[in-house]
SELUMKE-544286 format. One record per atom (N, C-alpha, C): atom name; x, y, z. Coordinates in Angstrom, 1 decimal. Layout:
N
+------+--------+--------+--------+
! name !      x !      y !      z !
+------+--------+--------+--------+
!   CA !      X !      Y !      Z !
...
+------+--------+--------+--------+
END
This chain:
111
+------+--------+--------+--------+
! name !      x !      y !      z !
+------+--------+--------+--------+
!    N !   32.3 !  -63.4 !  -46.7 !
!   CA !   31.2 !  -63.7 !  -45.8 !
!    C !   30.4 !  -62.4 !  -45.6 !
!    N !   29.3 !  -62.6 !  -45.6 !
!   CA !   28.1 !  -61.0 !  -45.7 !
!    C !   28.0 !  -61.1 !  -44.2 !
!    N !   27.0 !  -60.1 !  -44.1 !
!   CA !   26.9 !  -59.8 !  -42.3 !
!    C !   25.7 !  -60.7 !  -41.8 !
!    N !   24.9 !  -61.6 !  -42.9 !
!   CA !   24.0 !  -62.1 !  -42.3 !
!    C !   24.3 !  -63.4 !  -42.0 !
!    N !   25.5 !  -64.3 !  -42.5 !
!   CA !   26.5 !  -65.2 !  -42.8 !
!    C !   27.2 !  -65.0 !  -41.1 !
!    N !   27.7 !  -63.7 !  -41.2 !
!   CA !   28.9 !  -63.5 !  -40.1 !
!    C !   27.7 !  -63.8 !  -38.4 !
!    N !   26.4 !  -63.1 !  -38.8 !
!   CA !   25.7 !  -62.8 !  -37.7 !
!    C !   25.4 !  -64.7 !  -37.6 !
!    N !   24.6 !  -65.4 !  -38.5 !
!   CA !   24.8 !  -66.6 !  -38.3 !
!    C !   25.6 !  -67.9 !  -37.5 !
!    N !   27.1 !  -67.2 !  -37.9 !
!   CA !   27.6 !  -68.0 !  -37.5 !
!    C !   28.1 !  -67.8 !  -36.2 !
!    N !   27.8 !  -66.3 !  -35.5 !
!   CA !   28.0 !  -66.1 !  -34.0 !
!    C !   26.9 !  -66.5 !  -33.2 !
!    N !   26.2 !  -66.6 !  -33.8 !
!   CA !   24.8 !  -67.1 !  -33.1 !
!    C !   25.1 !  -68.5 !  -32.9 !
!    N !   25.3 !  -69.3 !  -33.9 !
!   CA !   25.4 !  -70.9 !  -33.8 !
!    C !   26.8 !  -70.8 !  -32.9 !
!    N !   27.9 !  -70.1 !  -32.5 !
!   CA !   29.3 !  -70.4 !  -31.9 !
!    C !   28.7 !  -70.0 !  -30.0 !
!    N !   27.6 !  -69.3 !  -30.0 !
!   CA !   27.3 !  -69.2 !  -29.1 !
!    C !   26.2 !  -70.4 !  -28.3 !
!    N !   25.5 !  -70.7 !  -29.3 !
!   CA !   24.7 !  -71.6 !  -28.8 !
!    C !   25.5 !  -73.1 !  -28.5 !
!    N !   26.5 !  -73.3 !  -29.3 !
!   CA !   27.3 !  -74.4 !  -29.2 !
!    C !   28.6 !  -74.3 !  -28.1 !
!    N !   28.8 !  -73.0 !  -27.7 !
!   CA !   29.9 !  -72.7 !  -27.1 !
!    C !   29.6 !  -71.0 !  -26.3 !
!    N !   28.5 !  -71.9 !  -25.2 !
!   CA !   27.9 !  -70.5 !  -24.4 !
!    C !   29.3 !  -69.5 !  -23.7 !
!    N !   28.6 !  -68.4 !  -23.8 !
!   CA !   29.6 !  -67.5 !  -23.4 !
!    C !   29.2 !  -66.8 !  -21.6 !
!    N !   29.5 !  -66.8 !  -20.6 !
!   CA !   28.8 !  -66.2 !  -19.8 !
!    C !   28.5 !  -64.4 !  -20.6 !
!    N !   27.4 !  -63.7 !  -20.1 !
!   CA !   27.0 !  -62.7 !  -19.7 !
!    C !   26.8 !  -62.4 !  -21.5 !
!    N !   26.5 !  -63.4 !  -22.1 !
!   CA !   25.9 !  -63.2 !  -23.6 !
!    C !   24.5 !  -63.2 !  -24.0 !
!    N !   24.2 !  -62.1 !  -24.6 !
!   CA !   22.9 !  -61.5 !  -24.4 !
!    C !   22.1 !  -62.8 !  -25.4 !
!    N !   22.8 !  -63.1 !  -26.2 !
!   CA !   22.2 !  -64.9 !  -27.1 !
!    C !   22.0 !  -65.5 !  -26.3 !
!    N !   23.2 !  -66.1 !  -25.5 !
!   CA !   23.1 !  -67.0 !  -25.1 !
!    C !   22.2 !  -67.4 !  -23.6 !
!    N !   21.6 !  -66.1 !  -22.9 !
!   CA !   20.4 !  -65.4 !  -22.2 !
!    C !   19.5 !  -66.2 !  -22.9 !
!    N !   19.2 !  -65.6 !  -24.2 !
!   CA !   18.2 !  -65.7 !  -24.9 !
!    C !   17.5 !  -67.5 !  -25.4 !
!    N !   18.8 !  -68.1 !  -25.3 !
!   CA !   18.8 !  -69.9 !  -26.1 !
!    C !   18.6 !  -70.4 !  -24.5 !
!    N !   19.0 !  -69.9 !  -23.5 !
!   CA !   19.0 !  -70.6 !  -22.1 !
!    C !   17.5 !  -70.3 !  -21.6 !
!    N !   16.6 !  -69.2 !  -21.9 !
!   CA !   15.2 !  -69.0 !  -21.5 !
!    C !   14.5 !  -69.6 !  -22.2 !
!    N !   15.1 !  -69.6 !  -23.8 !
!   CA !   13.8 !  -70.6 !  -24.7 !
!    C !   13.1 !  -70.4 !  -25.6 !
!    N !   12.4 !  -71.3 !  -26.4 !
!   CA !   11.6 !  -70.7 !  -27.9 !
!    C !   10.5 !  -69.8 !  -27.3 !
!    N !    9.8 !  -69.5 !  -25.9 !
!   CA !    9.1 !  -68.7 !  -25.5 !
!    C !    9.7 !  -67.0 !  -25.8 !
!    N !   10.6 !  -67.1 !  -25.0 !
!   CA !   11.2 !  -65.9 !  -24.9 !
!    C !   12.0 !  -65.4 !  -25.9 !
!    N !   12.2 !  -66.3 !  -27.1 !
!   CA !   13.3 !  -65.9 !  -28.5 !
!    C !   11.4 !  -65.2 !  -29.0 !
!    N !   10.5 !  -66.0 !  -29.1 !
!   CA !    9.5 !  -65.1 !  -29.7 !
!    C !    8.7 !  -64.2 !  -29.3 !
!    N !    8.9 !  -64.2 !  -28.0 !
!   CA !    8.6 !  -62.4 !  -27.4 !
!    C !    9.1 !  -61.4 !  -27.7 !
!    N !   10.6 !  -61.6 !  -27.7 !
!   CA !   11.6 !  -60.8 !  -28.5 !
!    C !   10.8 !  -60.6 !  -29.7 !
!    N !   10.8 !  -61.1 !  -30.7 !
!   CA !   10.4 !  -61.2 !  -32.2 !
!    C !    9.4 !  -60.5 !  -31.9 !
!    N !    8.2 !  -60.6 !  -31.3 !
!   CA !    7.0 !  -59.6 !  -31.3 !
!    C !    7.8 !  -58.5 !  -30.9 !
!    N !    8.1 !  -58.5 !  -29.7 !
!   CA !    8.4 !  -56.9 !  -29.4 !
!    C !    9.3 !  -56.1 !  -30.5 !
!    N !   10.1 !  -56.6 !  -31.1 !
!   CA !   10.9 !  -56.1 !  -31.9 !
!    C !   10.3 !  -55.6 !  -33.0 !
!    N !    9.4 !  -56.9 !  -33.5 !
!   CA !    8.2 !  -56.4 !  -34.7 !
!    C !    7.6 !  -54.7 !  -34.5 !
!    N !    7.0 !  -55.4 !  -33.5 !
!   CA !    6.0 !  -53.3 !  -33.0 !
!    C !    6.7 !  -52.5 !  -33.1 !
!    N !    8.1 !  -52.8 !  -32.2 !
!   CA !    8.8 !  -51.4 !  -32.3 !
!    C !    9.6 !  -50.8 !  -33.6 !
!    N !    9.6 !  -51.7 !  -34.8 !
!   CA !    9.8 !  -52.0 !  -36.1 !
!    C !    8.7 !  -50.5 !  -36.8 !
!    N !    7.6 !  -51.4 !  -36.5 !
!   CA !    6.5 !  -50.9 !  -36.8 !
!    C !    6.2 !  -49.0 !  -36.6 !
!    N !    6.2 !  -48.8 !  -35.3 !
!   CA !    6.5 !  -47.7 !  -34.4 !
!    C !    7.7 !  -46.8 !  -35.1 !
!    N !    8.7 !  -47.4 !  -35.3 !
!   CA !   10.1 !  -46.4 !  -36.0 !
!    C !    9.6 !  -46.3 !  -37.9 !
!    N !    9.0 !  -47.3 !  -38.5 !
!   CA !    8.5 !  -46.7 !  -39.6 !
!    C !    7.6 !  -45.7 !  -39.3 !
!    N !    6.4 !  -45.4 !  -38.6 !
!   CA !    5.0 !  -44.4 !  -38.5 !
!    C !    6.0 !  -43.2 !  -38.1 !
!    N !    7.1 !  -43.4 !  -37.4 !
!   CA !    7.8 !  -42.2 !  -37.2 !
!    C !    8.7 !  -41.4 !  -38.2 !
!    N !    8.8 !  -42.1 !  -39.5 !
!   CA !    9.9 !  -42.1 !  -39.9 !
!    C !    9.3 !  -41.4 !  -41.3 !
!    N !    9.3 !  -40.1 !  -41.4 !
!   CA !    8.9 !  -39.2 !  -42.4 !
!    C !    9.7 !  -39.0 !  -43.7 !
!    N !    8.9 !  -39.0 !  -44.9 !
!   CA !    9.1 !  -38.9 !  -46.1 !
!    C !   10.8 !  -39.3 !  -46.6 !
!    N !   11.1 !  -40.4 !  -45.6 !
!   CA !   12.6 !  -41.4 !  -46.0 !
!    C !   13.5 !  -40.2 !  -44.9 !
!    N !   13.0 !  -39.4 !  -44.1 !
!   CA !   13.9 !  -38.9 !  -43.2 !
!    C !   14.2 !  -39.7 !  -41.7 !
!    N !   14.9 !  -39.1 !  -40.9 !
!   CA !   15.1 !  -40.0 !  -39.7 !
!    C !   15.2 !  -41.5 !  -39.5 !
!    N !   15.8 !  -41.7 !  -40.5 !
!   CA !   16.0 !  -43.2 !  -40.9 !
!    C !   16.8 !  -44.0 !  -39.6 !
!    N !   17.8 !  -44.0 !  -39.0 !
!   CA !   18.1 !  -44.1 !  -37.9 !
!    C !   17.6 !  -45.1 !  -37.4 !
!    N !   16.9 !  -44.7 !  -36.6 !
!   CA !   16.1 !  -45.5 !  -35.2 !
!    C !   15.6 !  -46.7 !  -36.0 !
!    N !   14.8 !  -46.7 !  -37.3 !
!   CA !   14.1 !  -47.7 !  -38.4 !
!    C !   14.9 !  -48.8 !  -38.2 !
!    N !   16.6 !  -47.9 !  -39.3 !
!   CA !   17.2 !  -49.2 !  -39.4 !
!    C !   17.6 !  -50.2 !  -38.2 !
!    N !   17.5 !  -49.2 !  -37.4 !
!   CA !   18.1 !  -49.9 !  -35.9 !
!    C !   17.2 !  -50.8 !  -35.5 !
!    N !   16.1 !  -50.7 !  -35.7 !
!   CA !   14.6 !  -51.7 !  -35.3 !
!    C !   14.8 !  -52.9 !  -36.1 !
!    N !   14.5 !  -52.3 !  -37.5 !
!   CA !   15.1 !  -53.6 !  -38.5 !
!    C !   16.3 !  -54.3 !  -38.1 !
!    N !   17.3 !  -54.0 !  -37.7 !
!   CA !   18.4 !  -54.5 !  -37.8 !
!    C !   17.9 !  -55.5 !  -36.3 !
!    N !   17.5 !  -55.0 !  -35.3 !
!   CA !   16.8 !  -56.2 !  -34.0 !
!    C !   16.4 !  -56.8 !  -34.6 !
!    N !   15.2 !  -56.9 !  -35.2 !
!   CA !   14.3 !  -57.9 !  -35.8 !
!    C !   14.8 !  -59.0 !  -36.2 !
!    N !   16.1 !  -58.7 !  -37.2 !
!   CA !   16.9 !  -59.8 !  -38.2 !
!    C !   17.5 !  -61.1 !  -36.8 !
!    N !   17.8 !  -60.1 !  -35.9 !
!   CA !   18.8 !  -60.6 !  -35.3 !
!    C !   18.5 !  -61.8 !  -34.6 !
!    N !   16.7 !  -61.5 !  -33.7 !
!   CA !   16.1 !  -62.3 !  -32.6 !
!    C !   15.6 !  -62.9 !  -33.8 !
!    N !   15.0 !  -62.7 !  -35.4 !
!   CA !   14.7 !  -63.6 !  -36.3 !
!    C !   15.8 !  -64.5 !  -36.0 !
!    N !   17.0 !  -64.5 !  -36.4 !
!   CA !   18.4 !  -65.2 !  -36.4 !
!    C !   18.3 !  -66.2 !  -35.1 !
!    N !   18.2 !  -65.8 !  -33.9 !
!   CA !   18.3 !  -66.5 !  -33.1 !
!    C !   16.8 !  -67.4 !  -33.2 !
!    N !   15.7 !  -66.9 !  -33.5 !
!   CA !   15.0 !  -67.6 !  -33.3 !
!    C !   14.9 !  -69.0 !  -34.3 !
!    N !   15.4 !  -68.6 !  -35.8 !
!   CA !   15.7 !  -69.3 !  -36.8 !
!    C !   16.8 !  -70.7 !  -36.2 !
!    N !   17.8 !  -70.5 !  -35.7 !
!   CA !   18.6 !  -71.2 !  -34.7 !
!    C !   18.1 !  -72.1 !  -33.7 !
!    N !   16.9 !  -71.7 !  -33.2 !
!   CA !   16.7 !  -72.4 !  -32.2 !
!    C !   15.7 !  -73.3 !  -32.8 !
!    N !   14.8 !  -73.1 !  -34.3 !
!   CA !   13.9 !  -73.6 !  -34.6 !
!    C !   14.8 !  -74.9 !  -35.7 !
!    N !   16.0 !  -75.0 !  -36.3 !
!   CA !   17.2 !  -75.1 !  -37.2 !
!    C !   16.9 !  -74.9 !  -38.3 !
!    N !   16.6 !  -73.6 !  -38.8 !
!   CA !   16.3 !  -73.0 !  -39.6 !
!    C !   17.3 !  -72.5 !  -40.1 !
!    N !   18.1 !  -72.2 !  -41.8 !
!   CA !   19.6 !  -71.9 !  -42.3 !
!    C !   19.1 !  -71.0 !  -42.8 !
!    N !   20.0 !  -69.6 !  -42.8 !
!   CA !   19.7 !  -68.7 !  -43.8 !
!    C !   19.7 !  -69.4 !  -45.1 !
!    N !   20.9 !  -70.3 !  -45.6 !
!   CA !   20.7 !  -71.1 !  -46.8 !
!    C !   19.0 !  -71.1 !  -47.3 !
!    N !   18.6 !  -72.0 !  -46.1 !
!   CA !   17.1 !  -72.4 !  -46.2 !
!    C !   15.8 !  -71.3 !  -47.2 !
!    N !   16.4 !  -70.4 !  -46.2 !
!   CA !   15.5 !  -69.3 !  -46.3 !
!    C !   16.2 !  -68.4 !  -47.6 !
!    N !   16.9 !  -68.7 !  -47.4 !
!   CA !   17.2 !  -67.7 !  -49.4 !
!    C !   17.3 !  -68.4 !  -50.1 !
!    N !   17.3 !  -70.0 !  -50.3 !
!   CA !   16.4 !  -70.5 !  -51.3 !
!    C !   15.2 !  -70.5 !  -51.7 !
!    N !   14.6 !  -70.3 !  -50.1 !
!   CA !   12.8 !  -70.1 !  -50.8 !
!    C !   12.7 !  -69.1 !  -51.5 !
!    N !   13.3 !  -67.7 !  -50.9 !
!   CA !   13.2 !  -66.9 !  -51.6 !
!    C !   13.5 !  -66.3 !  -53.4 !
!    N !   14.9 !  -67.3 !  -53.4 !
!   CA !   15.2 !  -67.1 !  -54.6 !
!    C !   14.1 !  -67.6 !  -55.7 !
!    N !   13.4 !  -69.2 !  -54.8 !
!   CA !   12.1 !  -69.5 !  -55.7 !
!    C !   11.1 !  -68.4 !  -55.5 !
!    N !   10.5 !  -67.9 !  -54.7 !
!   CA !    9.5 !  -66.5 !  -54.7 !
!    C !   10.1 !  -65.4 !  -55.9 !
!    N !   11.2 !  -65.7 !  -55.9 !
!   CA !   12.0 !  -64.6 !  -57.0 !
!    C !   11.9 !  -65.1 !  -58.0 !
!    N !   12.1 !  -65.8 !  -58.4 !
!   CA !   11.5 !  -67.0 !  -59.7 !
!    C !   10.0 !  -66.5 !  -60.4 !
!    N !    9.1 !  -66.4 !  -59.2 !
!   CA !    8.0 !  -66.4 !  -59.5 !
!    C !    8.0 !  -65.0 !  -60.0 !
!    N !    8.3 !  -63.8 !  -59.5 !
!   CA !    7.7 !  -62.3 !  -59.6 !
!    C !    7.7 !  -62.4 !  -61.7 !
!    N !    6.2 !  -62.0 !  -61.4 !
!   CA !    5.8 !  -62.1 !  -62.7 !
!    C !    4.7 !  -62.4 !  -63.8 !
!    N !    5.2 !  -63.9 !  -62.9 !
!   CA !    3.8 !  -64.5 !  -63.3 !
!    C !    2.1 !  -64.5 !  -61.9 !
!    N !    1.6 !  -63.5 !  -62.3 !
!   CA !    0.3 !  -63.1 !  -61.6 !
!    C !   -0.9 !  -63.9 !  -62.4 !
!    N !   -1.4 !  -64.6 !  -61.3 !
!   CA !   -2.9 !  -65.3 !  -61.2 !
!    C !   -3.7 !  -64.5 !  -62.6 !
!    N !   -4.3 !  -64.8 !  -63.1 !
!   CA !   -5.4 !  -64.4 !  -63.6 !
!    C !   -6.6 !  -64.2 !  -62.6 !
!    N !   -7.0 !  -63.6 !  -62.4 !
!   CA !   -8.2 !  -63.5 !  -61.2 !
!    C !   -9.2 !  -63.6 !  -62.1 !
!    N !  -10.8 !  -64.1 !  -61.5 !
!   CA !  -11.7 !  -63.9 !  -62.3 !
!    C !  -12.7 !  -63.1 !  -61.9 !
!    N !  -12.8 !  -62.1 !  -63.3 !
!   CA !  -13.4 !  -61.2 !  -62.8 !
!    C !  -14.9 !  -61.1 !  -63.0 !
!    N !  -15.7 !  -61.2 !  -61.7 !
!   CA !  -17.7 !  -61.6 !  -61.9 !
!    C !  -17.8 !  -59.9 !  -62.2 !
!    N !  -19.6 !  -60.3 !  -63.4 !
!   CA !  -20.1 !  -59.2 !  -63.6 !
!    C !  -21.0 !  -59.5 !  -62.5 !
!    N !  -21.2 !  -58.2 !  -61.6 !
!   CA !  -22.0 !  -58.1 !  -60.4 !
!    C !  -23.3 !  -57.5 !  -61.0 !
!    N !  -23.4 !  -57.3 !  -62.3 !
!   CA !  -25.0 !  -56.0 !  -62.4 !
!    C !  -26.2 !  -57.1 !  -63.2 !
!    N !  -25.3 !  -58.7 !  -63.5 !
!   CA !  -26.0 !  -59.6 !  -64.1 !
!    C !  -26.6 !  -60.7 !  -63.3 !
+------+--------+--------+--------+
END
């Protein structure tokens, strides 16, 4: 089991089997409001630790943003019943695709 499997399924043991003083289960008891405020705020501060985060140094704080992001994604995915399964199938089809690019059509503008 990988850690996004493992993080999954603590999320679902929590929502099924609340824990007092669990910072999830906080989060499933206030609501799809407050799972996606998280998600924003996590985003910016995502955002904020890359513009800090010079030439692949001070990686740290990044991954630590990233690693929030996944997580209130996780809960939020949960609350919406959303499966990682779900979501790395689509992906594996987006992965399918890398390759095949559009033809665009290109206008002569001087005619």
């Amino acid at each position: 089991m990988n850690s996004f499997e493992q993080m999954e399924a603590v999320i679902a043991q929590r929502r099924a089997e609340p824990m007092e003083g669990s910072y999830t289960c906080y989060l499933f008891e206030k609501g799809l409001d407050k799972i996606l405020k998280k998600v924003g705020e996590e985003c910016a501060e995502t955002i904020i630790a890359a513009k800090n985060t010079k030439n692949g140094e001070d990686k740290a704080e990044l991954i630590g943003e990233i690693n929030d992001v996944f997580y209130h994604m996780m809960v939020m995915m949960n609350e919406c019943g959303v499966t990682m399964d779900e979501v790395c199938a689509e992906m594996d089809a987006r992965a399918a695709k890398i390759g095949n690019l559009k033809q665009f059509h290109v206008s002569d503008h001087n005619s």
